[in-house]
Backbone as XML, in Angstrom:
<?xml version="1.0"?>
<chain id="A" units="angstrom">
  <residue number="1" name="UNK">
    <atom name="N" x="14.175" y="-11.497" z="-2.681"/>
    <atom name="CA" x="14.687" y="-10.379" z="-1.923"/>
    <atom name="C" x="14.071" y="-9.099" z="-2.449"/>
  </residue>
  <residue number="2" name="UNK">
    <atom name="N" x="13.862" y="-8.046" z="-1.473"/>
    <atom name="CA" x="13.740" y="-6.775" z="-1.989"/>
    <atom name="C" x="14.193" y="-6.053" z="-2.348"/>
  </residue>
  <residue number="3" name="UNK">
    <atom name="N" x="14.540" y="-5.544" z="-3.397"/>
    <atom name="CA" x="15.151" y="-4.572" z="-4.334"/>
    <atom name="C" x="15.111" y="-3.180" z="-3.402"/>
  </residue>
  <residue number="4" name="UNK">
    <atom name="N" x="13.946" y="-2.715" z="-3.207"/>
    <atom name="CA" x="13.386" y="-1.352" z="-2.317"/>
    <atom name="C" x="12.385" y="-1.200" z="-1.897"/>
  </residue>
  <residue number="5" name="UNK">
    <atom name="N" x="11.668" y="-0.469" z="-0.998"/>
    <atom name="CA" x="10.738" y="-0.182" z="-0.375"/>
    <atom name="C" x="10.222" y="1.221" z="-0.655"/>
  </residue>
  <residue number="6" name="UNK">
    <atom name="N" x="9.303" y="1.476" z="-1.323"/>
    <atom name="CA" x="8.821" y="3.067" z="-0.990"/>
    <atom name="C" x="7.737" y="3.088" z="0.031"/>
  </residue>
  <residue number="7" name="UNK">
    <atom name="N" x="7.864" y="4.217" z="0.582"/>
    <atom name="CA" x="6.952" y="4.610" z="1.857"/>
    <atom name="C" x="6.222" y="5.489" z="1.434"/>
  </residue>
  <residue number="8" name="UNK">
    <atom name="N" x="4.976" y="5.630" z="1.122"/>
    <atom name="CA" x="4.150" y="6.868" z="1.180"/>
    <atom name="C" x="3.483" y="7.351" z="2.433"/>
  </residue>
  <residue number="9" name="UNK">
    <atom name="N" x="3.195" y="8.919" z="2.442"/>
    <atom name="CA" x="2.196" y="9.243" z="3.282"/>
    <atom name="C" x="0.375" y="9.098" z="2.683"/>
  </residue>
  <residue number="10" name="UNK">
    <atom name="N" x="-0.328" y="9.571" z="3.724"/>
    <atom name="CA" x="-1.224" y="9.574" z="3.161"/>
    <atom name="C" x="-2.174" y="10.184" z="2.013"/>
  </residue>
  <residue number="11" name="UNK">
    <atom name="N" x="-0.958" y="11.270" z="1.747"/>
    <atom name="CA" x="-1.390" y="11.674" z="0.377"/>
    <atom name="C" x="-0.888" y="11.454" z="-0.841"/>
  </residue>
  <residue number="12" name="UNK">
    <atom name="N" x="-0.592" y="10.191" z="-0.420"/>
    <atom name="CA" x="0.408" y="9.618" z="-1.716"/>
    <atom name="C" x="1.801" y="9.776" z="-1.483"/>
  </residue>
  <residue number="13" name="UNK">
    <atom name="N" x="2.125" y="11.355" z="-1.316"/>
    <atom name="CA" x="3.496" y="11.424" z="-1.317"/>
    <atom name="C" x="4.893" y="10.806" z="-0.870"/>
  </residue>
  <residue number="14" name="UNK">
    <atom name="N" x="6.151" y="11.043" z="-0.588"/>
    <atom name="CA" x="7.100" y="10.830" z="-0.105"/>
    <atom name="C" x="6.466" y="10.566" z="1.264"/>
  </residue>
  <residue number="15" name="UNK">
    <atom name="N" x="6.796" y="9.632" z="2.423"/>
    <atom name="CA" x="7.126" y="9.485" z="3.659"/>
    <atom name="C" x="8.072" y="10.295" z="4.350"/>
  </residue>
  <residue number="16" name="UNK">
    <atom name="N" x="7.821" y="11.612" z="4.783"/>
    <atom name="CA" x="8.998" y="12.109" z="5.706"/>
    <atom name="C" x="9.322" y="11.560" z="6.887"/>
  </residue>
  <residue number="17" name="UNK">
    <atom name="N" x="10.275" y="11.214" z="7.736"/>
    <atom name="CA" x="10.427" y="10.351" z="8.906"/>
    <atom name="C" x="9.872" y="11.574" z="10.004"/>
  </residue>
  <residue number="18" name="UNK">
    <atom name="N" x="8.821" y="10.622" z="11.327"/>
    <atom name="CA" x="8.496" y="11.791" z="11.621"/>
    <atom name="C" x="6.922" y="12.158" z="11.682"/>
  </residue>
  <residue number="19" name="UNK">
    <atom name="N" x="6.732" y="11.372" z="9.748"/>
    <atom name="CA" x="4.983" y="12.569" z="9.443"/>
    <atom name="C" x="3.904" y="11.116" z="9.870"/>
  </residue>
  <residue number="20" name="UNK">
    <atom name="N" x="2.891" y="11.781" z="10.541"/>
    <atom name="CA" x="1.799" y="10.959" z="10.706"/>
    <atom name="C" x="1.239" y="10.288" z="9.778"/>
  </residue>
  <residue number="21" name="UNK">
    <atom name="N" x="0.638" y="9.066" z="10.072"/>
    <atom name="CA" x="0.113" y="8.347" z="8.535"/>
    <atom name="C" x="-1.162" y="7.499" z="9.990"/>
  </residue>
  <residue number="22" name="UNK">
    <atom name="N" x="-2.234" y="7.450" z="8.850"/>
    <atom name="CA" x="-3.371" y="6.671" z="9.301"/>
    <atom name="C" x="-2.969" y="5.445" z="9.176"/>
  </residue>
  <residue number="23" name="UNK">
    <atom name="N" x="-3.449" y="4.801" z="11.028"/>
    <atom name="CA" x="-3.301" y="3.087" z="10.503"/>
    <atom name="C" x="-4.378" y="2.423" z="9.622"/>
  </residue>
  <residue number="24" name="UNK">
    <atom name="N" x="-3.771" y="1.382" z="9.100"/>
    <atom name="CA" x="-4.244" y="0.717" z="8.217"/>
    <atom name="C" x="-4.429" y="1.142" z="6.851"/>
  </residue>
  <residue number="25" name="UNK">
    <atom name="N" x="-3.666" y="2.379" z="6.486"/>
    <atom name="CA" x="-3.857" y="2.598" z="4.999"/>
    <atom name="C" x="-2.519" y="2.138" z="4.330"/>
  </residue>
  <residue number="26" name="UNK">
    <atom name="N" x="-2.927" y="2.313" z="2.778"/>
    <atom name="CA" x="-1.337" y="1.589" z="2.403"/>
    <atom name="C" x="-0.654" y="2.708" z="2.050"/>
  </residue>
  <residue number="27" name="UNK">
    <atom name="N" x="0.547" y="2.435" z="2.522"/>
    <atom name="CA" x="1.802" y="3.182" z="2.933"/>
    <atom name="C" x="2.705" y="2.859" z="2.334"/>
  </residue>
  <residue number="28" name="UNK">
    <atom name="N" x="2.620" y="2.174" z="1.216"/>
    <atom name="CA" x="4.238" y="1.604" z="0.070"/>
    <atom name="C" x="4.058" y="0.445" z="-0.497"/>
  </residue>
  <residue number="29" name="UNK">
    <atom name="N" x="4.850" y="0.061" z="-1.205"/>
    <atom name="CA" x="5.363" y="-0.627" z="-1.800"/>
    <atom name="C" x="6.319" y="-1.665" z="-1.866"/>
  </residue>
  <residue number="30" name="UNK">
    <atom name="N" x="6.712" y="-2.576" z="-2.323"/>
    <atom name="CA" x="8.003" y="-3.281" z="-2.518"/>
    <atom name="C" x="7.815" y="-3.226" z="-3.587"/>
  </residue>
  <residue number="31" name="UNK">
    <atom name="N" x="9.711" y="-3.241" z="-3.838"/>
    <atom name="CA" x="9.521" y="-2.876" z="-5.379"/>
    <atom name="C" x="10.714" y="-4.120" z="-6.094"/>
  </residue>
  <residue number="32" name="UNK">
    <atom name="N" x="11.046" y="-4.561" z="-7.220"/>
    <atom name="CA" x="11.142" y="-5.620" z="-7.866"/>
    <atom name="C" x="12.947" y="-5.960" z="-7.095"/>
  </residue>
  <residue number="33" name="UNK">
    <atom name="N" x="12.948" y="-7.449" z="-6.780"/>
    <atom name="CA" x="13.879" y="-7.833" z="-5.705"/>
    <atom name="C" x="13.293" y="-9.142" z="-5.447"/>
  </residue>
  <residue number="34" name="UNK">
    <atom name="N" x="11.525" y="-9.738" z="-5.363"/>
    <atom name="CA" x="11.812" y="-10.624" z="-4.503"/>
    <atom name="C" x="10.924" y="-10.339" z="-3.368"/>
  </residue>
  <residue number="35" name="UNK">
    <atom name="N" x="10.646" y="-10.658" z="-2.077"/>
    <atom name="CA" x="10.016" y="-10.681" z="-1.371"/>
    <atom name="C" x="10.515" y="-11.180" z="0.338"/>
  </residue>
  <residue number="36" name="UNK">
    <atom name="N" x="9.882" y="-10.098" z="1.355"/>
    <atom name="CA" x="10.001" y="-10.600" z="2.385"/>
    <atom name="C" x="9.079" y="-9.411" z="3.373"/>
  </residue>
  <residue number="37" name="UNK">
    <atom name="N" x="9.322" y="-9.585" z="4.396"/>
    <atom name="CA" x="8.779" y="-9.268" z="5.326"/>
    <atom name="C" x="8.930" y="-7.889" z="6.278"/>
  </residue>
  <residue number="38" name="UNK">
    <atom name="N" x="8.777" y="-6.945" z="5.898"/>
    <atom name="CA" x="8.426" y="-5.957" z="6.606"/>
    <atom name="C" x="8.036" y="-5.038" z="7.953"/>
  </residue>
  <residue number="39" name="UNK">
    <atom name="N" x="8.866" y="-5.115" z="8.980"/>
    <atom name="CA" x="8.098" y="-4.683" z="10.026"/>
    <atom name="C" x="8.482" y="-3.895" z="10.561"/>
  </residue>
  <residue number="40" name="UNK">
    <atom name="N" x="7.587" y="-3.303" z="11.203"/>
    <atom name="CA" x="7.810" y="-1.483" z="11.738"/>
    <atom name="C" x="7.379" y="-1.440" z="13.043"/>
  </residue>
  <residue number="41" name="UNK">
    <atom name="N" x="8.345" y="-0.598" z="13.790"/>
    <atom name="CA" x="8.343" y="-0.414" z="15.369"/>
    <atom name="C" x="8.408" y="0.759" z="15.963"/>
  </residue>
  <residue number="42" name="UNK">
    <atom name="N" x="7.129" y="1.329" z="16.740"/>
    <atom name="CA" x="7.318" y="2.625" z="17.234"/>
    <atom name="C" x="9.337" y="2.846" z="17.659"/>
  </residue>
  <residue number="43" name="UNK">
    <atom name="N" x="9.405" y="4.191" z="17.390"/>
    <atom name="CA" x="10.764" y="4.430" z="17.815"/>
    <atom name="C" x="11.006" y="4.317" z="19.588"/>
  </residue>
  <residue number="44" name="UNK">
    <atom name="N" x="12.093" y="3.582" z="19.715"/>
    <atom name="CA" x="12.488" y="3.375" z="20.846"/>
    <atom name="C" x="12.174" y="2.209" z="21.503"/>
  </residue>
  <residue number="45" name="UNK">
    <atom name="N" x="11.142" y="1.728" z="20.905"/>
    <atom name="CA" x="10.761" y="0.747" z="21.701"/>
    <atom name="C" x="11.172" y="-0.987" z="21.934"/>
  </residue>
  <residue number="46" name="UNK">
    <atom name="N" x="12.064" y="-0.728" z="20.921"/>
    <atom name="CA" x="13.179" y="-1.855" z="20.338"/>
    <atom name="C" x="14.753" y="-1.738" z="20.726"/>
  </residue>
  <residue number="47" name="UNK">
    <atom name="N" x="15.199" y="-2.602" z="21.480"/>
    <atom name="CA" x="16.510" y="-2.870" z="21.299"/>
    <atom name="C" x="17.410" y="-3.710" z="20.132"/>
  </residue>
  <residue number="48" name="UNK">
    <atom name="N" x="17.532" y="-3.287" z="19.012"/>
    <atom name="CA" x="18.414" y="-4.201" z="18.067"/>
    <atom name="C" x="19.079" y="-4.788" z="18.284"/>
  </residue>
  <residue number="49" name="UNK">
    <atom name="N" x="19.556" y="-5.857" z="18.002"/>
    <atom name="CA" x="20.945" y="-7.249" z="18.170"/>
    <atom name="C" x="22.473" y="-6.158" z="17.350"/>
  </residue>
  <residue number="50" name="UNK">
    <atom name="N" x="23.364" y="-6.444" z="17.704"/>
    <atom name="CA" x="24.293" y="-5.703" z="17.673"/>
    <atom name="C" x="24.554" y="-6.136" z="16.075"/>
  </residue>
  <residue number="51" name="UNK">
    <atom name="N" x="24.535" y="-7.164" z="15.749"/>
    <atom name="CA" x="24.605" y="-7.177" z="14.584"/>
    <atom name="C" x="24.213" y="-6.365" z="13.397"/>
  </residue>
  <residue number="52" name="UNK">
    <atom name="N" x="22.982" y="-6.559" z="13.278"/>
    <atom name="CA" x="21.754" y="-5.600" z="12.951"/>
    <atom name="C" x="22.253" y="-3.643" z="12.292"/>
  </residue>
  <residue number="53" name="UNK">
    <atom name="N" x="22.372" y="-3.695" z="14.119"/>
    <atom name="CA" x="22.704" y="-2.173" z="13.851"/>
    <atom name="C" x="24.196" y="-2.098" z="13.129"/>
  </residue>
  <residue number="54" name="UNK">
    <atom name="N" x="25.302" y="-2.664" z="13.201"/>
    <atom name="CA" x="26.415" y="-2.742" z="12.601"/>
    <atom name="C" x="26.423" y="-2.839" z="11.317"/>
  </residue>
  <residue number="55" name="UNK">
    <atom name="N" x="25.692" y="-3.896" z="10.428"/>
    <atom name="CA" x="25.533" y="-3.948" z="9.065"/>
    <atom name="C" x="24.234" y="-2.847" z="8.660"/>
  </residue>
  <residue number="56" name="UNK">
    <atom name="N" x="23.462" y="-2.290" z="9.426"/>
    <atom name="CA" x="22.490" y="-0.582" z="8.971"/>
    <atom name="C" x="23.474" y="-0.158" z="8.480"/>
  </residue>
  <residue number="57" name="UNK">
    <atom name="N" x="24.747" y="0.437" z="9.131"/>
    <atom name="CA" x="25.739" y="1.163" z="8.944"/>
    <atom name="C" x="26.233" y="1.066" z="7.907"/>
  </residue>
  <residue number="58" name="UNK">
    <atom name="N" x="26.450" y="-0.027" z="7.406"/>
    <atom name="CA" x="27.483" y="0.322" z="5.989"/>
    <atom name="C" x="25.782" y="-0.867" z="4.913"/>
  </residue>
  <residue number="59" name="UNK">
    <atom name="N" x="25.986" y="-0.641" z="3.543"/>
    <atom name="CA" x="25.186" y="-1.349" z="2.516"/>
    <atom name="C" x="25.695" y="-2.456" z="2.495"/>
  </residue>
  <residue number="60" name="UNK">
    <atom name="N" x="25.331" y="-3.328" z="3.711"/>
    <atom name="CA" x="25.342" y="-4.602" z="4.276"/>
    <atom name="C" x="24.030" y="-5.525" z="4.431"/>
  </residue>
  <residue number="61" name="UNK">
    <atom name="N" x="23.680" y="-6.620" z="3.154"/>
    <atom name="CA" x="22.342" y="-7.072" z="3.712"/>
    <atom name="C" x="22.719" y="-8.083" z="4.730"/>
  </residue>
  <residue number="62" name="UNK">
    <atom name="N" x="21.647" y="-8.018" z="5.731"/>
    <atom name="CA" x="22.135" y="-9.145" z="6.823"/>
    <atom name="C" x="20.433" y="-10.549" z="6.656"/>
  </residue>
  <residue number="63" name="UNK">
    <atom name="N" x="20.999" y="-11.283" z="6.304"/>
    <atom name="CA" x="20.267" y="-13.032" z="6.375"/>
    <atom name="C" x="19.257" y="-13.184" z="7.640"/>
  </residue>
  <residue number="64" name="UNK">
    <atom name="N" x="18.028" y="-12.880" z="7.395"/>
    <atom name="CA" x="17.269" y="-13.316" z="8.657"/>
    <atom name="C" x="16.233" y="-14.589" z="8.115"/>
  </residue>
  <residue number="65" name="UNK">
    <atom name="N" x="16.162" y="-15.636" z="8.542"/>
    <atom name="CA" x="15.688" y="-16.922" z="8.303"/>
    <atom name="C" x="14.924" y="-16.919" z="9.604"/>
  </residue>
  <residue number="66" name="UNK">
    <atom name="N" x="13.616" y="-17.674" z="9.290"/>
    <atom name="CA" x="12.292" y="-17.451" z="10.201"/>
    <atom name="C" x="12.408" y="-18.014" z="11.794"/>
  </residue>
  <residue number="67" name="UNK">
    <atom name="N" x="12.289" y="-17.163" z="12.881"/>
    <atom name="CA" x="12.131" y="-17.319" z="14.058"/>
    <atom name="C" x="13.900" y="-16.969" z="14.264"/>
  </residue>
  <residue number="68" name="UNK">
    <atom name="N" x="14.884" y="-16.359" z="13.637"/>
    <atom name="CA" x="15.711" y="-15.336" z="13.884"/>
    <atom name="C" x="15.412" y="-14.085" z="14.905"/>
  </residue>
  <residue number="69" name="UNK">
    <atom name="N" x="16.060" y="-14.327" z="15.930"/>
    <atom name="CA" x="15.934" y="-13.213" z="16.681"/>
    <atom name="C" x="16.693" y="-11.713" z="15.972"/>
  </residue>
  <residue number="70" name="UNK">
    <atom name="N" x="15.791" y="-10.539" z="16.109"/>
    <atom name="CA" x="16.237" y="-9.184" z="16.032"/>
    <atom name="C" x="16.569" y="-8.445" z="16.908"/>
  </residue>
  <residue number="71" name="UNK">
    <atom name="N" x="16.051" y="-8.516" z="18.488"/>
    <atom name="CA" x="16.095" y="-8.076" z="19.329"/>
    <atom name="C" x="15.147" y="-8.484" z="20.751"/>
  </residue>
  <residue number="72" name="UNK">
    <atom name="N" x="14.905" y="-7.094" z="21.266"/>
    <atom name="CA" x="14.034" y="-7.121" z="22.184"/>
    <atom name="C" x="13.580" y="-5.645" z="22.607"/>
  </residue>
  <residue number="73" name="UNK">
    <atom name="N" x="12.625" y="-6.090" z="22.832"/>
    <atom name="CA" x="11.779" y="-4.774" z="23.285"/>
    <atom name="C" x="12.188" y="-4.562" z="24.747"/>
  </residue>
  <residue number="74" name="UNK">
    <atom name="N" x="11.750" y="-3.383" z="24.684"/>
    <atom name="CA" x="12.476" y="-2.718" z="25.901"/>
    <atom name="C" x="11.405" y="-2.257" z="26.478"/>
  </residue>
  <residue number="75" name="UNK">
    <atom name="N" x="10.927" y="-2.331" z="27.879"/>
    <atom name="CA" x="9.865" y="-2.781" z="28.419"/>
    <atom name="C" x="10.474" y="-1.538" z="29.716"/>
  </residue>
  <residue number="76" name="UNK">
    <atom name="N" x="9.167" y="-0.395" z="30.198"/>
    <atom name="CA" x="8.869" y="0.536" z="30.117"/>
    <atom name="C" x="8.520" y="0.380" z="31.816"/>
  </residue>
  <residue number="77" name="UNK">
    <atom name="N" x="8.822" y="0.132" z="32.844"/>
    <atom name="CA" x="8.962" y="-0.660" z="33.872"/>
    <atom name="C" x="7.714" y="0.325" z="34.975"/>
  </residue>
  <residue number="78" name="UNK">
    <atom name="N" x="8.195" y="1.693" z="34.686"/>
    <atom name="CA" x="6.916" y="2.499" z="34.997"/>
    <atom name="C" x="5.512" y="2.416" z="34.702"/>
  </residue>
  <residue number="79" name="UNK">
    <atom name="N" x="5.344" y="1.724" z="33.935"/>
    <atom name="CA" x="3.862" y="1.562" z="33.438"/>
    <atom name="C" x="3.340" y="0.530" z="34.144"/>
  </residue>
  <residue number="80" name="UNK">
    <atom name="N" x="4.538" y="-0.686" z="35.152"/>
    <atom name="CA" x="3.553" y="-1.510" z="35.754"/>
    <atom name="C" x="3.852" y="-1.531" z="37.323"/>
  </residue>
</chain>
């Protein structure tokens, strides 16, 4: 498991939510915890499982075991 995550920008620093970062550079860390999987989603473009967002809320880890659904994307109906 992961202990924490730091996010940098591209100048090393803190990650402000928000600040631009070049793709493909490295952007953080995991830090001692253990290991798992990481993934990041333009804002909005995700609908979370109710679960999910309920345990964000309070320092609740929630169990995701592989091919666990998180959600669904939310699909932009104007674009086709």
């Amino acid at each position: 498991m992961v202990g924490s995550y730091a996010v940098y920008g591209d100048d090393g620093s803190n990650c402000l939510n928000g600040q631009a970062v070049t793709k493909g550079s490295v952007h953080g860390e995991f830090r001692f915890g253990g290991s798992t999987v990481l993934t990041l989603f333009e804002p909005g473009k995700i609908e979370f499982d109710e679960d999910l967002v309920k345990n964000s809320k309070h320092p609740i880890e929630t169990l995701l075991k592989v091919n666990t659904r998180v959600g669904e994307v939310k699909i932009d109906v104007k674009r086709f």
